[in-house]
N, C-alpha and C positions, 0 to 999 in steps of 0.2 A: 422905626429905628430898631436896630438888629443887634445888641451888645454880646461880644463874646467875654467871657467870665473868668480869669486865672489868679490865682494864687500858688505859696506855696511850693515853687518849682523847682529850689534849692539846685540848678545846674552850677557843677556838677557834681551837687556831692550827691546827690539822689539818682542821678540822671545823667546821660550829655546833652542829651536835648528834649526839648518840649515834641511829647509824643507826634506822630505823623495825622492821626486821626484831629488833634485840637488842629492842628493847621492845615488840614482841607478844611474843617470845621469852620474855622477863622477866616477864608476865604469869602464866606459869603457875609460877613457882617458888616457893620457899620462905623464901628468902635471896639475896639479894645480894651479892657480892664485888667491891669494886674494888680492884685491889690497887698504885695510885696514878699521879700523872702525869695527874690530872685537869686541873688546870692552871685550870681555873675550878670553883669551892667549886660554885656553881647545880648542877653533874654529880649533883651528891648530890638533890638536889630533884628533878631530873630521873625519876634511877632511884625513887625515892622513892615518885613519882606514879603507879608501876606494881608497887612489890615495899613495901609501909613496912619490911621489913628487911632492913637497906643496914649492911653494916658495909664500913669502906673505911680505906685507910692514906696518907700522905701518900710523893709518889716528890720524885726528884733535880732535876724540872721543875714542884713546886708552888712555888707563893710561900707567903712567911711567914705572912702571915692562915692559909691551908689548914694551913700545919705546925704551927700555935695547934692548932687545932679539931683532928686527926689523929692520931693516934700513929704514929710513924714502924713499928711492930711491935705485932698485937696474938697471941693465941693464944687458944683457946677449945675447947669441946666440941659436940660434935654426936652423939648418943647415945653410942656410946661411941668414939669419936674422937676425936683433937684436934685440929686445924686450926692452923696458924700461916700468918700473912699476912706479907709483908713485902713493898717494891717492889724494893728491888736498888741496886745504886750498883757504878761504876767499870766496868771493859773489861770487855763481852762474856766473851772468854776465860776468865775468872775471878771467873765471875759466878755457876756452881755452889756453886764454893768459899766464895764470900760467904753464900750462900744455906745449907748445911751450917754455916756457922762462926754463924751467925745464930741457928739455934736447936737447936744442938749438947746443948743442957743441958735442950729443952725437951718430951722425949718425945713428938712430934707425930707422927701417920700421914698428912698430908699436909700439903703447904711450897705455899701459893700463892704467885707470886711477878712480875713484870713487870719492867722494863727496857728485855730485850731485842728487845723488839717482833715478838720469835720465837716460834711456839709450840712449847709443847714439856710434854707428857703422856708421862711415863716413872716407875717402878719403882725405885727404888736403894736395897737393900740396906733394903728390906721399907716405904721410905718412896715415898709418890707425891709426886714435886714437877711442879706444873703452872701454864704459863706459858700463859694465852689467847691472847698475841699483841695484837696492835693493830687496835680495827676503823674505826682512823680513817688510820694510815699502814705503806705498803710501803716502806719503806725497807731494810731487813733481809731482805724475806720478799716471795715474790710473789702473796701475796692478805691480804688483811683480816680478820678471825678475832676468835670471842669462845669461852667456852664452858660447858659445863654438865657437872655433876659431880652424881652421885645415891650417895645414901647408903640403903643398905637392907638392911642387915646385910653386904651388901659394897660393896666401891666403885669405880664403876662411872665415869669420866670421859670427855670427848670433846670434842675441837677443833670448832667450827662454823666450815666458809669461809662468807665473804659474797660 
């Protein structure tokens, strides 16, 4: 299983659209993750037109219409994985901790997660939590970034710069 990784996309106040490169990129995968701060609902249709399965959560810069349709948190399996999604809220600094305290109860082997507009693909304590970054703003980070995570009896993830 082939997951492509987005966060962070803020269309369009960052952007109009999800760069060209994530979606030929998005072409060959399996599933889709946004893991929120799309900022405009159409993001979904968007990836949609290139992956039809788009699971996505709502972040701290959607609007109300989005946090309707969304779930702020979802969790799932992926053969024998779990996967928890969530977008993140409050300071940087203590944005692991939110992210740990998020789904503490919910035996996942990996925490996608966004915010920070940072990326960030690490190991803790037998969990992968991974943050694609933003491929629409530098603010945080000096390049633009999405990413792809392969499931095949191990698991295998990776930042892509743009």
């Amino acid at each position: 299983m082939k997951i492509g990784v987005i966060a962070d996309t803020h269309i369009p106040d960052r952007a109009k659209a999800i760069p060209q490169q994530i979606l030929n990129a998005f072409k060959k995968v399996d599933m889709v993750i946004h893991a929120g701060d799309l900022v405009d609902i159409k993001v979904l249709e968007e990836l949609k037109s290139v992956c039809n399965n788009v699971k996505a959560v709502y972040g701290n810069m959607d609007n109300e219409e989005t946090q309707k349709i969304l779930p702020q948190k979802i969790v799932f399996k992926v053969g024998s994985y779990n996967i928890g999604v969530t977008h993140g809220f409050g300071a940087s600094n203590h944005l692991l901790e939110y992210i740990y305290n998020t789904f503490k109860d919910d035996k996942v082997d990996i925490v996608i997660f966004g915010h920070a507009h940072t990326p960030f693909n690490k190991k803790i304590n037998g969990i992968l939590y991974f943050n694609p970054g933003s491929p629409t703003d530098k603010v945080f980070t000096p390049y633009n970034s999405y990413g792809i995570i392969e499931i095949n009896g191990d698991i295998e993830a990776e930042i892509i710069k743009l």
